[in-house]
N, C-alpha and C positions, 0 to 999 in steps of 0.2 A: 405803811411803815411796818417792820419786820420788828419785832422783839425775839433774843435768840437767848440762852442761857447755857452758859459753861459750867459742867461738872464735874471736875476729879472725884477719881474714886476714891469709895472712903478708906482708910486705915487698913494695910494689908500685912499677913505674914511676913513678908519681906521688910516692909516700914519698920518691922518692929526687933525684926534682926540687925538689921542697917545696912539690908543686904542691897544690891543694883539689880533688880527683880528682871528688866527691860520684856522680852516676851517669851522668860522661861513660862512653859504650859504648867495651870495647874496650881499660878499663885493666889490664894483667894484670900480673902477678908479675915482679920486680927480678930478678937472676941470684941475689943474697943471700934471695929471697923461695922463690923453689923450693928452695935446700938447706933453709929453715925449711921448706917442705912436708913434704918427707923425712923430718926431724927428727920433726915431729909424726905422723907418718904411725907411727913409730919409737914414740913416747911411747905412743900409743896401740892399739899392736897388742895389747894382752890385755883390753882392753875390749870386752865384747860391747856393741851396742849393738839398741835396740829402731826407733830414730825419728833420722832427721837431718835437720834441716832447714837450708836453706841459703838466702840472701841472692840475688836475682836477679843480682848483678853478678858479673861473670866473674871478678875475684880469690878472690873468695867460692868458686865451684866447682875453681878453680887449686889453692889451698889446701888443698881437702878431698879432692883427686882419688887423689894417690899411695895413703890411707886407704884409699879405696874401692876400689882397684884392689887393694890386698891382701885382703880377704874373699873369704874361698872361694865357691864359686855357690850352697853349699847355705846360705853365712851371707846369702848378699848378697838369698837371694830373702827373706829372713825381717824383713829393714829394709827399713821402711818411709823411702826416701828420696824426698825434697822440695823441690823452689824455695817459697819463702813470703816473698810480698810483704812482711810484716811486717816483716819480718828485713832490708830494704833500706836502702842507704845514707841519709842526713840528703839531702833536698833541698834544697841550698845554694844554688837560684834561680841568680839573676845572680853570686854570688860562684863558683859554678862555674866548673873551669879554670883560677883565677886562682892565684897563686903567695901561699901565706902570706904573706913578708914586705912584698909590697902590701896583703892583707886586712886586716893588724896596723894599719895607717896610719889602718883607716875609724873613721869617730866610733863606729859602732856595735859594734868588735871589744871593746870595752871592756866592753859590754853581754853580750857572748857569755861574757867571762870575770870577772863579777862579777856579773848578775844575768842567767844565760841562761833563767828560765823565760821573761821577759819581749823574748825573742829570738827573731826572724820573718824569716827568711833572704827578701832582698827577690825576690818571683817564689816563693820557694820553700817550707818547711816553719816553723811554730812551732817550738821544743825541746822547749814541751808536749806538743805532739800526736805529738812524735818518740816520747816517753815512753812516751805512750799506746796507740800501737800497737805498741810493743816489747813492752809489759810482756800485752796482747793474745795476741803469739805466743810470750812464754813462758807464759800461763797453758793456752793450747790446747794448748801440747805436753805442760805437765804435767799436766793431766788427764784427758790420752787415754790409752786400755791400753796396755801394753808395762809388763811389770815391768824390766826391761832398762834401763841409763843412755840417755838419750837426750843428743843433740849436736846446737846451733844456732850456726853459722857465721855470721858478722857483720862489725858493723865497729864503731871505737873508741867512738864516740858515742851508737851503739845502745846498746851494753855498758854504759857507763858510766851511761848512765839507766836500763838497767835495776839494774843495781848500788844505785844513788842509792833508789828504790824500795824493794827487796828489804831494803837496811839502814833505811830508812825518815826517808831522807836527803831532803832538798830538792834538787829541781834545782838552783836557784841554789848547793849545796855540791858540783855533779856535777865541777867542774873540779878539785878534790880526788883524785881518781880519775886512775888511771894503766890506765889498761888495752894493751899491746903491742901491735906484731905478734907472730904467731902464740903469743898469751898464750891461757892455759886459766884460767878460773876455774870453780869447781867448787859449785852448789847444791845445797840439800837439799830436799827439797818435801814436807811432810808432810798433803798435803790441804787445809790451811786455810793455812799458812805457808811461809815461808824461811828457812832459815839458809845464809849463806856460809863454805863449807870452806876453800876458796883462792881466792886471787887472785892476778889476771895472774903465774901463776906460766909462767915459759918456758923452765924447766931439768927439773925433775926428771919422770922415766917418773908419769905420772899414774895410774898403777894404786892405787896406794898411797892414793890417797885413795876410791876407789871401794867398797872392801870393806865390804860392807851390817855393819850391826851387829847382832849375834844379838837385841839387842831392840827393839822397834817404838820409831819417835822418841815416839809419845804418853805411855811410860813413862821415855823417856831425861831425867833432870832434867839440868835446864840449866845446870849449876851445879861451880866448879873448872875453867872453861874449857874442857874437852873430853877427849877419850878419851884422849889420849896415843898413840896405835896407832904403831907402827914404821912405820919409810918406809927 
């Protein structure tokens, strides 16, 4: 069994303009987006981890840096750390740059947030094909070796489609989904499937959800909800 962990980057210049950042170069972390670094940086120091993969865009790396700067040299040769195209922001074309409460206005935002499979950012990406290649680099992360948690840095949109998937949700239900800055959600991968442990959770030390179960998920019945385990 794979345990994999989703992370949106934390709070960026852009978030805090209300701007539609998608992959202008160059957008990095809010003053409020680095203490959320720390924070997670903090959450996650008793997790070993096998594989990180990160998002090309420099909030993405901002994010996961404090993290990585804490592993020892002997931990840090042993992660196998990654840029992965996959893991890259929505290509929001021509809607790039522009400030939400303009985007809201166009005939088509309507479409975005009631039927986005059928959503084709003008110049830029489908929400299908966003899907498709999110769900892509979570399936390559989780079926490469590393017994170890592995962690993919992201953004809101990727998350949520893959989220939307993983539950076996419709895009078109993906705006359902709340996914943060510097939110963790937390999957299970048992070779053929998924189950989701948490979501966009942005408070509690995430260890507590990590702790392998003494028995393999192919025997764990699925049934009463779940284990109960302390946190």
């Amino acid at each position: 069994m794979t345990r994999i962990l989703l992370l949106r980057h934390a709070h960026s210049v852009a978030n805090a303009k209300g701007i539609l950042a998608g992959r202008t170069p160059g957008i990095t972390l809010s003053e409020r987006g680095v203490k959320q670094s720390l924070e997670v940086a903090t959450r996650l120091k008793e997790v070993t981890f096998s594989q990180i993969r990160i998002s090309p865009m420099e909030r993405c790396a901002e994010t996961v840096q404090p993290l990585i700067a804490n592993f020892s040299k002997t931990a840090a040769k042993k992660i196998n750390i990654e840029t992965d195209d996959d893991l890259a922001e929505v290509d929001y074309g021509k809607w790039t740059g522009k400030k939400l409460a303009v985007l809201s206005k166009e005939k088509s935002w309507k479409i975005v947030q009631e039927t986005p499979s059928a959503m084709y950012f003008p110049g830029g990406e489908g929400l299908l094909d966003v899907q498709a290649r999110a769900m892509r680099g979570l399936n390559k992360v989780s079926k490469s070796a590393g017994s170890e948690t592995k962690l993919l840095v992201s953004h809101g949109d990727v998350i949520k489609a893959i989220v939307a998937s993983v539950l076996g949700t419709h895009l078109d239900h993906f705006q359902k989904i709340v996914i943060d800055p510097a939110s963790i959600t937390v999957l299970d991968f048992n070779g053929k499937d998924y189950r989701v442990l948490t979501l966009n959770n942005t408070l509690d030390p995430i260890s507590s959800f990590l702790v392998q179960p003494k028995k393999s998920m192919k025997s764990m019945a699925l049934l009463g909800g779940g284990s109960g385990r302390k946190r």
